[in-house]
Residue frames as qw, qx, qy, qz and C-alpha x, y, z in Angstrom:
[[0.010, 0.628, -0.512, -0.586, 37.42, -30.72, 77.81],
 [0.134, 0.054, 0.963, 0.227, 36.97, -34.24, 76.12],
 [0.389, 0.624, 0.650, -0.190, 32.88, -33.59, 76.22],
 [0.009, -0.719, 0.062, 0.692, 33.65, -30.11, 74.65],
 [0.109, -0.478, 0.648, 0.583, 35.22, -31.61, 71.99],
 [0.103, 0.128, 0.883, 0.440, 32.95, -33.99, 70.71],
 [0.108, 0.688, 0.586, -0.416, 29.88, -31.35, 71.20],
 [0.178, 0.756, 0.039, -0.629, 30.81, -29.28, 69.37],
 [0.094, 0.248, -0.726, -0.635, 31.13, -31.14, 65.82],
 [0.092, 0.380, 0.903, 0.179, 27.82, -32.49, 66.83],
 [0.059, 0.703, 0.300, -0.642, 26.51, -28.66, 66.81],
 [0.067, 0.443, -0.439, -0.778, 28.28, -27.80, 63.85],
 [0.138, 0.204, 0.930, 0.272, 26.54, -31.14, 62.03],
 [0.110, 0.699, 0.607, -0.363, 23.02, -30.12, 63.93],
 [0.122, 0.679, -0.122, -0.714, 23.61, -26.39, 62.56],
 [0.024, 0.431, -0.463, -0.774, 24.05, -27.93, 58.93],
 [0.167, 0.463, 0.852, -0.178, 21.30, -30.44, 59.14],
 [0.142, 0.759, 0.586, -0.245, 18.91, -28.11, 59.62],
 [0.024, 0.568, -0.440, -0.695, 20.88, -25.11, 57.05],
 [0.073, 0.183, -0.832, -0.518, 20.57, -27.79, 54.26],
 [0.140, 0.424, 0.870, 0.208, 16.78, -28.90, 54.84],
 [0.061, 0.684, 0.463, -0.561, 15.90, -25.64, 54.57],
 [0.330, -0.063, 0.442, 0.832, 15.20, -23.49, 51.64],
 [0.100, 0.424, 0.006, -0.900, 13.91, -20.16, 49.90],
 [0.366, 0.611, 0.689, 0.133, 10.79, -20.60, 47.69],
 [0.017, 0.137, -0.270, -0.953, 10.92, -17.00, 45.35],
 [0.447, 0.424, 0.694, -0.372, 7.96, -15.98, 44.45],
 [0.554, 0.548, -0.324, -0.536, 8.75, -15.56, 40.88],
 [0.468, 0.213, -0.855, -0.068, 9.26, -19.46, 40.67],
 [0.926, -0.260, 0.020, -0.274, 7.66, -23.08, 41.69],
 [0.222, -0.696, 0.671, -0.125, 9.60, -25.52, 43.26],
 [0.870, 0.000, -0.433, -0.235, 9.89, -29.47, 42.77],
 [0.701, -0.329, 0.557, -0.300, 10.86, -31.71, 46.33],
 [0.890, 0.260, -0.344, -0.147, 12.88, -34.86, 44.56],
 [0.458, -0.581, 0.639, -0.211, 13.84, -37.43, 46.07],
 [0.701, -0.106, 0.703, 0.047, 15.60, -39.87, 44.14],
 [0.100, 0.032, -0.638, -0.763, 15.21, -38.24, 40.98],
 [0.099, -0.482, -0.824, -0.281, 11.12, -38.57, 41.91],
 [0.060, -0.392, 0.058, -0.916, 8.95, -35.89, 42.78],
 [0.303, -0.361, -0.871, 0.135, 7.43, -35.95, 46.03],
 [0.035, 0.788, 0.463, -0.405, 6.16, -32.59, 46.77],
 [0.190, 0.640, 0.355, 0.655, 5.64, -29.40, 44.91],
 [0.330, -0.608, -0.483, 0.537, 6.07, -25.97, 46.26],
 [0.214, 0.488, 0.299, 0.792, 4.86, -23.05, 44.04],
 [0.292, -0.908, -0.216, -0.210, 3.48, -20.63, 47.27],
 [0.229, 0.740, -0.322, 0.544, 6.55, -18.10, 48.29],
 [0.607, -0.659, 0.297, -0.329, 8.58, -18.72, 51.66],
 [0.127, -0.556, 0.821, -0.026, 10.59, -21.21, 53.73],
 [0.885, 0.085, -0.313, -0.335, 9.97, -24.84, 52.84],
 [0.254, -0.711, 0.655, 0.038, 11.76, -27.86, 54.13],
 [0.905, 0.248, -0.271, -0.216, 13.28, -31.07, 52.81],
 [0.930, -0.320, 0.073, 0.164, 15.32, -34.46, 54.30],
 [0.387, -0.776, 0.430, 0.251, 18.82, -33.58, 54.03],
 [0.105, -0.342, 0.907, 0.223, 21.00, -35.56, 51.85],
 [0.396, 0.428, 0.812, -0.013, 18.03, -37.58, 50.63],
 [0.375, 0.780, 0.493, -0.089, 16.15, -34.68, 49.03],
 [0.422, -0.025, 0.267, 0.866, 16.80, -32.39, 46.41],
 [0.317, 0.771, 0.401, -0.381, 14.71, -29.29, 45.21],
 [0.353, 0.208, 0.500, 0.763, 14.83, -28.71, 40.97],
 [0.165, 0.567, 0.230, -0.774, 13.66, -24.65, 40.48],
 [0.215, 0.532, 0.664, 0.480, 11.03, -23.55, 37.66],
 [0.007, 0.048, -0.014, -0.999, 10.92, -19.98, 36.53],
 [0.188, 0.674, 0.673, -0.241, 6.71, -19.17, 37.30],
 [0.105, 0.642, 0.149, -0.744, 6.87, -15.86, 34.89],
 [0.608, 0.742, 0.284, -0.008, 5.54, -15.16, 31.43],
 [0.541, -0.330, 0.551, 0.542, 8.27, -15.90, 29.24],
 [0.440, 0.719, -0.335, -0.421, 9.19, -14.63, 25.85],
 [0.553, 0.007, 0.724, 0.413, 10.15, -17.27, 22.96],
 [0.314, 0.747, -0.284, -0.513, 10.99, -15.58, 19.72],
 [0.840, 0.275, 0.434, 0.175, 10.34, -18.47, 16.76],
 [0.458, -0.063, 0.707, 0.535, 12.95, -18.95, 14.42],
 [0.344, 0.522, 0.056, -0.779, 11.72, -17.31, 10.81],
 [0.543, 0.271, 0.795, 0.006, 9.86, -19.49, 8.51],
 [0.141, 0.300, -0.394, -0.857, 8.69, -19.21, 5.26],
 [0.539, 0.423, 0.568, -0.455, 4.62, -19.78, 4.30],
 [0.068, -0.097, -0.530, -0.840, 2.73, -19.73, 1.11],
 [0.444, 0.218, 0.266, -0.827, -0.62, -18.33, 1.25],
 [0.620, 0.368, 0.645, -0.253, -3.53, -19.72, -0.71],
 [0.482, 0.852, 0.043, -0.199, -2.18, -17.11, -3.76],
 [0.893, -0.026, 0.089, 0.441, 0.93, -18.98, -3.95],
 [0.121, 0.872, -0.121, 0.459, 2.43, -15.58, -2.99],
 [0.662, -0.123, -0.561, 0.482, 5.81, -17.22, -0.80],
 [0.148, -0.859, 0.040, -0.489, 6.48, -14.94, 2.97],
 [0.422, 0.242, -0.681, 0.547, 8.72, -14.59, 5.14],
 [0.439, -0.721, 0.013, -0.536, 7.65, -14.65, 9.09],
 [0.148, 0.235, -0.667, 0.691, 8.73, -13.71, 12.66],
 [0.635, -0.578, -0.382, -0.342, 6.89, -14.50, 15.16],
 [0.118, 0.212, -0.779, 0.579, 7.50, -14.73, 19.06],
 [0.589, -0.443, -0.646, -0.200, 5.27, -16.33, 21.94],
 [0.308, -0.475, 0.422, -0.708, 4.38, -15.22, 25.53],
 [0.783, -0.230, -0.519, -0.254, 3.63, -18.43, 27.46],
 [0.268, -0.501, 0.668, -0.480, 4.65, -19.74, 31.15],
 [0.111, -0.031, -0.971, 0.211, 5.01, -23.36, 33.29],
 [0.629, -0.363, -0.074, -0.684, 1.51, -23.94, 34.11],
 [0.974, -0.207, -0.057, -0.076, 1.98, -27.75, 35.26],
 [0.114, 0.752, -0.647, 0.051, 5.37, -27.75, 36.62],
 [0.706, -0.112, 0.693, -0.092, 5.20, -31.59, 37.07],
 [0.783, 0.441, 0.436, 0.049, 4.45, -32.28, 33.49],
 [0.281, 0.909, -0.307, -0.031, 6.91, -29.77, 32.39],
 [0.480, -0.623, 0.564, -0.252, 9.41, -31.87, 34.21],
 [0.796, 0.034, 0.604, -0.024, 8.16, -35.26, 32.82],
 [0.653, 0.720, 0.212, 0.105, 8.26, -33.78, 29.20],
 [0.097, 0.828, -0.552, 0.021, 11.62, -31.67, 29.30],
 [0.955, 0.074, -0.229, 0.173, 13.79, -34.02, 31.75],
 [0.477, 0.174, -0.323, 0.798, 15.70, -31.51, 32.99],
 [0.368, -0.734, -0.431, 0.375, 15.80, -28.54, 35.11],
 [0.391, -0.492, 0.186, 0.755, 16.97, -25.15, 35.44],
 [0.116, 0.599, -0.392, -0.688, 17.91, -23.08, 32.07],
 [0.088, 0.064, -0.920, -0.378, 18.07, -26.88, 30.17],
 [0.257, 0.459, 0.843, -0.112, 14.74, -27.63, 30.77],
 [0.295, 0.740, 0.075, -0.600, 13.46, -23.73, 29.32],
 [0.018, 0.451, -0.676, -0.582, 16.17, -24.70, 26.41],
 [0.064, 0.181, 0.942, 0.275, 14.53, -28.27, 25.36],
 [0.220, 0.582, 0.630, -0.465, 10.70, -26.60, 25.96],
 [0.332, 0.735, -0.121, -0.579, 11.28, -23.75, 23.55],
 [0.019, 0.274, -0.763, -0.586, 12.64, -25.82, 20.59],
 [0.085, 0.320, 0.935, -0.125, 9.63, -28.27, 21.22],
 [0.080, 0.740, 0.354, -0.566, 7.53, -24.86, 21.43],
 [0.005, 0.659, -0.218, -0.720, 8.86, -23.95, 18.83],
 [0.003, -0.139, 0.922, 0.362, 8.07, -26.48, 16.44],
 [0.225, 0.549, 0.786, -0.173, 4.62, -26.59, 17.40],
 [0.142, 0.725, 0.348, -0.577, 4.28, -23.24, 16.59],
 [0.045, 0.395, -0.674, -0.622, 5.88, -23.31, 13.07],
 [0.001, 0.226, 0.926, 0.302, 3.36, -25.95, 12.04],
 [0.147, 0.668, 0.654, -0.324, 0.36, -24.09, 13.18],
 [0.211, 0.749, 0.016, -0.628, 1.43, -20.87, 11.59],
 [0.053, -0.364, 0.704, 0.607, 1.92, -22.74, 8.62],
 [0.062, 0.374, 0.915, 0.137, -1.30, -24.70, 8.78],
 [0.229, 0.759, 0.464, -0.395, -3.28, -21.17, 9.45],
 [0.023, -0.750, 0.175, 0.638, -1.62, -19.00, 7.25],
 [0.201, -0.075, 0.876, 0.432, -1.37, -21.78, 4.35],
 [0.178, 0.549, 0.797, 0.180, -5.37, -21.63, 3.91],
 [0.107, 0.853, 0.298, -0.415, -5.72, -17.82, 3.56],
 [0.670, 0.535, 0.117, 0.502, -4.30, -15.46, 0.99],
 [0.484, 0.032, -0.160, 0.860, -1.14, -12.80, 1.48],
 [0.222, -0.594, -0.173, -0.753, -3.94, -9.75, 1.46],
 [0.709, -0.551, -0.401, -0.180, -5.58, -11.46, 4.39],
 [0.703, -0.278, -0.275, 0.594, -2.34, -12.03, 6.55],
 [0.412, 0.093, 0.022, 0.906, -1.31, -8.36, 5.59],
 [0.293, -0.585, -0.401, -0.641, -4.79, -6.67, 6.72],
 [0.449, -0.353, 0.434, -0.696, -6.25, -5.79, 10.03],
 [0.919, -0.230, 0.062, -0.314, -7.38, -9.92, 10.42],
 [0.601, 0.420, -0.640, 0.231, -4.17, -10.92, 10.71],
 [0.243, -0.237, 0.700, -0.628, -5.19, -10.57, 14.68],
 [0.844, -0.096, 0.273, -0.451, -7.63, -13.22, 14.23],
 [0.925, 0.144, -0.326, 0.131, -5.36, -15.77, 12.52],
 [0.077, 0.436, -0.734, 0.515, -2.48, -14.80, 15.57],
 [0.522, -0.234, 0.593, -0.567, -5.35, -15.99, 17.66],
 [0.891, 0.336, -0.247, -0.177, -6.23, -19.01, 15.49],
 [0.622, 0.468, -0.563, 0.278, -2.55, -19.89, 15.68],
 [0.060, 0.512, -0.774, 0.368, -2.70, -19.83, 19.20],
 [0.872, -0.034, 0.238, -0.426, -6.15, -21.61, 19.87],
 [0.824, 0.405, -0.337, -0.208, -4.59, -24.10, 17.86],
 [0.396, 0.465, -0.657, 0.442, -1.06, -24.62, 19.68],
 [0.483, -0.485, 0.400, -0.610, -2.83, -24.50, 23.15],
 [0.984, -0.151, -0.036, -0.081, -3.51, -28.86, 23.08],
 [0.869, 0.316, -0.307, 0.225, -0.34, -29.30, 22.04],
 [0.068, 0.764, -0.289, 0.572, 1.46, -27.16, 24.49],
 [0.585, -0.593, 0.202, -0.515, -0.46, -28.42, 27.14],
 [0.963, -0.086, -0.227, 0.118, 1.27, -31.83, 26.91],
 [0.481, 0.449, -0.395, 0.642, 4.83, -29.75, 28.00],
 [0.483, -0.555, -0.591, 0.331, 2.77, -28.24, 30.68],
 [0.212, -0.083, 0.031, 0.973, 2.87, -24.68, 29.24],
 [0.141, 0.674, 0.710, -0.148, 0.56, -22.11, 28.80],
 [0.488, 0.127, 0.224, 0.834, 0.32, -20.35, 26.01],
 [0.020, 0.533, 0.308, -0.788, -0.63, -16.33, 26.37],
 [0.305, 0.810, 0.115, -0.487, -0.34, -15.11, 23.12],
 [0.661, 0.044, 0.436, 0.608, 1.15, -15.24, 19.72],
 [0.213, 0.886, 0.005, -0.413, 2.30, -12.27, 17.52],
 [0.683, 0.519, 0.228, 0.460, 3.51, -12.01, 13.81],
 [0.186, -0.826, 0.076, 0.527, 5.91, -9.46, 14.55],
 [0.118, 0.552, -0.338, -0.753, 7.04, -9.37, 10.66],
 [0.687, 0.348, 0.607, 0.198, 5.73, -11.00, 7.30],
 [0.089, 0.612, -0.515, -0.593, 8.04, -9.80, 4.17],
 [0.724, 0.630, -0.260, -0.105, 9.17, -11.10, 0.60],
 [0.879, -0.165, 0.208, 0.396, 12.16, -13.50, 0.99],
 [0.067, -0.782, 0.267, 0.559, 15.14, -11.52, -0.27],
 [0.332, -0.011, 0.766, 0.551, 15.00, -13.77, -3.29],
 [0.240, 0.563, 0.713, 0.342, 11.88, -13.01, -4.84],
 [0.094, -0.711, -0.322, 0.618, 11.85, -9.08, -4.26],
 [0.013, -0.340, 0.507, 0.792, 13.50, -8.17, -7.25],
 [0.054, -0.222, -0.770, -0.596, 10.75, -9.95, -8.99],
 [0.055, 0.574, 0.815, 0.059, 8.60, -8.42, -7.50],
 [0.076, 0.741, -0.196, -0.637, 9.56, -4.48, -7.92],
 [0.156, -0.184, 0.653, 0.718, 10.17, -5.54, -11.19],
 [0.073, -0.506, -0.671, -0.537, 6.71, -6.49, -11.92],
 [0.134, -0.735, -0.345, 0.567, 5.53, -3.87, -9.48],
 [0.221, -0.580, 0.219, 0.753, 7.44, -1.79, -11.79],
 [0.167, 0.134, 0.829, 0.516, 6.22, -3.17, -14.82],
 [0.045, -0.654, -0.734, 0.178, 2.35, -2.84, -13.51],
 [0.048, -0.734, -0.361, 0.573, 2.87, 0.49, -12.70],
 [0.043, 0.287, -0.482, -0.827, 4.54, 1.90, -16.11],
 [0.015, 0.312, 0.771, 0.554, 1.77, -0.24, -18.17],
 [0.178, -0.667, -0.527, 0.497, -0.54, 1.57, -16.00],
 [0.204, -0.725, -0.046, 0.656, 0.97, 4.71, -16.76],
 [0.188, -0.245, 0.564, 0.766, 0.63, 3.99, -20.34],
 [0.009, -0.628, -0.751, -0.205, -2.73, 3.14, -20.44],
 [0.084, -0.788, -0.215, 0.571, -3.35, 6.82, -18.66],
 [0.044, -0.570, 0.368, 0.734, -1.16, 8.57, -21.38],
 [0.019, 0.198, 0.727, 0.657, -3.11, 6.71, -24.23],
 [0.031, -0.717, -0.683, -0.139, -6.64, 7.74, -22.67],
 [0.283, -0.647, -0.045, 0.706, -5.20, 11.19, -22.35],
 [0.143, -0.237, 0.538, 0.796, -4.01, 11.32, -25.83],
 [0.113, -0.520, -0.743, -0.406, -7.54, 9.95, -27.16],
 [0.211, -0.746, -0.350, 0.525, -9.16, 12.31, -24.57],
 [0.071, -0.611, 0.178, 0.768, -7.17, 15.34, -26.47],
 [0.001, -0.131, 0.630, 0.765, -8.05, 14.14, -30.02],
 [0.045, -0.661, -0.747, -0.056, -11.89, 13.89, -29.03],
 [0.105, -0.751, -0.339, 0.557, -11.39, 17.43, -27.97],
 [0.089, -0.334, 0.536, 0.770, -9.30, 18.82, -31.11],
 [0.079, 0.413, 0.782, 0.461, -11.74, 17.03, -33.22],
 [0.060, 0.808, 0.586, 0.009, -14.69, 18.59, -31.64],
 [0.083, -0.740, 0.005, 0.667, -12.97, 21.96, -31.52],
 [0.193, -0.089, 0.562, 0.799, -12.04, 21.72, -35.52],
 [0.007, 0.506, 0.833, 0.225, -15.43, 20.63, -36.15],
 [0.296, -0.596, -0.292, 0.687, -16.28, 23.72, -33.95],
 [0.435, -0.396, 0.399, 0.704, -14.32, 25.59, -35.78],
 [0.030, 0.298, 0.782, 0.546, -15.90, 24.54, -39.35],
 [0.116, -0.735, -0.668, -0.006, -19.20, 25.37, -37.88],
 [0.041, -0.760, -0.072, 0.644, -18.61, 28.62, -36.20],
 [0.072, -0.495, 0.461, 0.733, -16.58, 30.10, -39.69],
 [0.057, 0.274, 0.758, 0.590, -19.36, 28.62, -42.17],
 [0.052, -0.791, -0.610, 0.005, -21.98, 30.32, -40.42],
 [0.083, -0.775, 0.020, 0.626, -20.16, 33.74, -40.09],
 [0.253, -0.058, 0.772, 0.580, -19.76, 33.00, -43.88],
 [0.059, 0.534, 0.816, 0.213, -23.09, 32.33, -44.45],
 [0.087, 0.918, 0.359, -0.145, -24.66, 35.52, -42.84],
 [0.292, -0.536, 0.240, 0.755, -21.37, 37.33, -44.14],
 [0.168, 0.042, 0.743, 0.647, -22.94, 36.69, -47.68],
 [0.016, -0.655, -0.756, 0.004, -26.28, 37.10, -46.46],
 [0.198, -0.825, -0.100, 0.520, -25.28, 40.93, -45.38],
 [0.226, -0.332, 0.489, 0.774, -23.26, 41.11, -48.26],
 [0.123, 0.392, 0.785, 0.464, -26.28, 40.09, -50.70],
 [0.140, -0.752, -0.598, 0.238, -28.65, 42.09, -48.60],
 [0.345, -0.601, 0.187, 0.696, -26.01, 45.33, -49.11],
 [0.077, -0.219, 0.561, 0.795, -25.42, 45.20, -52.40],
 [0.132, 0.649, 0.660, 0.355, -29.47, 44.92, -53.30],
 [0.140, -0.761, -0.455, 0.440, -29.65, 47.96, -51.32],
 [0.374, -0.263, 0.474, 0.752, -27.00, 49.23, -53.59],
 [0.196, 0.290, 0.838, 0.419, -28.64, 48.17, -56.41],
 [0.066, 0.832, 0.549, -0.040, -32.31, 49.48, -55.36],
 [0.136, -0.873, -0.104, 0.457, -30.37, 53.14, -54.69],
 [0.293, -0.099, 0.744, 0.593, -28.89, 52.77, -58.20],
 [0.042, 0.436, 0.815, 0.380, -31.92, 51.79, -59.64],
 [0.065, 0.895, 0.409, -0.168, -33.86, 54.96, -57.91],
 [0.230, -0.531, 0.200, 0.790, -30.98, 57.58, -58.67],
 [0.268, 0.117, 0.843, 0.451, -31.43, 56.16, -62.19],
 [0.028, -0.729, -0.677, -0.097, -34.71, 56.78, -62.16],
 [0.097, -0.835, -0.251, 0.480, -34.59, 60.22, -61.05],
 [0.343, 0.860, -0.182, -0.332, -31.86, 61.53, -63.40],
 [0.908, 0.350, 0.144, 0.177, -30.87, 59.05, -66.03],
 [0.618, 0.616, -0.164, 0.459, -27.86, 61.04, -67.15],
 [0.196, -0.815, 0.471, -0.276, -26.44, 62.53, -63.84],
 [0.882, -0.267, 0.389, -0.012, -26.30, 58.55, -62.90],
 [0.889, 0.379, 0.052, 0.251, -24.32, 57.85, -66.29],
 [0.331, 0.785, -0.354, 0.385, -21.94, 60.86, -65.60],
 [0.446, -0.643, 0.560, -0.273, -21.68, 59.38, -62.17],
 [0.912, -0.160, 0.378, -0.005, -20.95, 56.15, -63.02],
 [0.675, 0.652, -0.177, 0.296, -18.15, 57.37, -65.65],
 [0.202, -0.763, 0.400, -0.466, -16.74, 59.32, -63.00],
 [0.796, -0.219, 0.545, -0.149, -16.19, 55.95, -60.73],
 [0.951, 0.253, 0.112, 0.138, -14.93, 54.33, -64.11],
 [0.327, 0.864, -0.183, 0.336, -12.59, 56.91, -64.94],
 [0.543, -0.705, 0.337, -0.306, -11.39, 56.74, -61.00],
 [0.820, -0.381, 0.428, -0.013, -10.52, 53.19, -61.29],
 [0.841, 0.454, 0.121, 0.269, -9.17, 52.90, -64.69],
 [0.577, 0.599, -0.112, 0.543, -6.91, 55.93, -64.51],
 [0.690, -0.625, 0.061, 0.360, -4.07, 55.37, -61.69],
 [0.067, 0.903, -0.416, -0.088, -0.98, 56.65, -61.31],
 [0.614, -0.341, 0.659, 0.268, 1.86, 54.63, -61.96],
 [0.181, -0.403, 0.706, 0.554, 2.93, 52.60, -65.17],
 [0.552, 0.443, 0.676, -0.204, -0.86, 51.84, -66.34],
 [0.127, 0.108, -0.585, -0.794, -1.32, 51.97, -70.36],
 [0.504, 0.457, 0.642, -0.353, -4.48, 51.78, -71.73],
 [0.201, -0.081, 0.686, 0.694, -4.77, 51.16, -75.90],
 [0.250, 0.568, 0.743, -0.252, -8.21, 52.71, -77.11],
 [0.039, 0.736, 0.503, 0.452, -10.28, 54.64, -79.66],
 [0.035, -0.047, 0.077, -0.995, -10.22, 58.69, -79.29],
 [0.619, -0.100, -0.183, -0.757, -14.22, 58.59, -80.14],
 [0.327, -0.117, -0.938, 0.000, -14.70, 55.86, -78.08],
 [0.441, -0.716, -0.408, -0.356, -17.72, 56.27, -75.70],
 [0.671, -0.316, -0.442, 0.504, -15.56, 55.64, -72.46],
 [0.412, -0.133, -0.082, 0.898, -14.49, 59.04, -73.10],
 [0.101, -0.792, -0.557, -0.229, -17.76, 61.00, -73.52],
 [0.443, -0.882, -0.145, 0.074, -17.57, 63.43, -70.39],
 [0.493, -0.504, 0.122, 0.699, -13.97, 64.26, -71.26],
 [0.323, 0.229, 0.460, 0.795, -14.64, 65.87, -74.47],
 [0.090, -0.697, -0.392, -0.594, -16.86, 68.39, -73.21],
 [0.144, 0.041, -0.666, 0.731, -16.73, 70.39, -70.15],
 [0.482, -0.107, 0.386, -0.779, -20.32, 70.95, -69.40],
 [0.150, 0.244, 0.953, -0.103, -23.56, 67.76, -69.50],
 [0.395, -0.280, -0.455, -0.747, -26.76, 68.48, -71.87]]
């Protein structure tokens, strides 16, 4: 009974001994073995592992590719044209010893002090690449070579935390909300003087056409002039010549015809007067009914 008793709190010890120097490597995480607050082993390959009881401790480090979303900054290009940018980073523990020496902590606090540290590098790089290009450049299709620029760059500095960085991405680059309005305004400006220069080479446009159409115009109606006078001159010799042969043929039927046509136009109806000589000549052919 007596042996019973004191066997079985040295099982229960034995049982927690060996419970407590055991423990669960994940295989989405490395492991650090301290012992004393010094690291004496490293275990980053999944499975059981074991360590001295009460002497050792094990501090965990997430092993996956981690997201770190930088803080938004504001650049100026080379066209002193200010921008706003987001960015975020993909990176992971690569040296989980130097991560360790450079944090100081463990756990959640050690990810917390890494990213601010991370983060600061990366604000100065994307301020030192983006600072020597202009705003066209960032906003084009080579903004994927200055993401990679920005991270070639960060990658020494990183490596002193004991990260490794995957990737960086400009996930926005705006106008500060201060300086939009001025710049829709002179957007807006740009485009109306624009849109007056159109509507004055429109208007000159239409008075290059009006001219040439008056001018046109002048031309066409002095030349239907011209051969209108030419037909008319051409008419009235014909006139003339068939005058001048009637004439010839019978001198006096032409004079009675050409009374006859005076007579026609002189005496209308209506309120015409006419103040002449009885024996005047005009009246020849009315004072006789027949022609010698």
């Amino acid at each position: 009974m007596r042996k019973s008793t004191y066997i079985l709190p040295v099982i229960v010890l034995a049982v927690v001994a060996v419970l407590s120097s055991v423990f669960i490597v994940d295989e989405r995480e490395k492991v650090l073995v301290l012992q004393f607050g010094k690291v004496v082993s490293t275990k980053d390959e999944p499975g059981l592992a074991f360590k001295i009881p009460l002497i050792q401790e094990v501090a965990r480090y997430d092993d996956r590719i981690l997201s770190r979303d930088v803080p938004p900054l504001q650049v100026t290009p080379s066209d002193d044209r200010r921008l706003e940018v987001d960015a975020f980073a993909r990176y992971r523990i690569a040296d989980v010893n130097q991560f360790r020496l450079a944090t100081g902590a463990a756990g959640e606090n050690a990810l917390e002090v890494a990213g601010r540290r991370l983060d600061s590098i990366l604000r100065s790089k994307t301020r030192e690449v983006l600072g020597g290009v202009s705003s066209n450049d960032i906003l084009s299709s080579d903004r994927a070579t200055l993401m990679l620029r920005i991270r070639n760059g960060a990658i020494s500095e990183t490596r002193t935390l004991g990260l490794e960085i995957i990737d960086v991405r400009l996930k926005r680059t705006d106008l500060p909300e201060a300086n939009k309005e001025a710049t829709y305004a002179r957007m807006e400006a740009e485009r109306e003087r624009e849109a007056a220069d159109e509507v004055a080479r429109g208007k000159e446009a239409a008075q290059r056409v009006r001219a040439q159409a008056d001018r046109t115009q002048v031309e066409i109606v002095s030349e239907a002039r011209k051969q209108s006078e030419i037909i008319r001159g051409e008419a009235d010799a014909k006139r003339n010549a068939i005058f001048a042969e009637a004439f010839g043929a019978d001198q006096e039927f032409f004079e009675f015809y050409r009374s006859l046509n005076a007579y026609r136009g002189a005496l209308k109806g209506g309120n015409t007067s006419m103040v002449m000589s009885p024996d005047s000549e005009f009246f020849d052919y009315l004072k006789s009914d027949k022609v010698e």
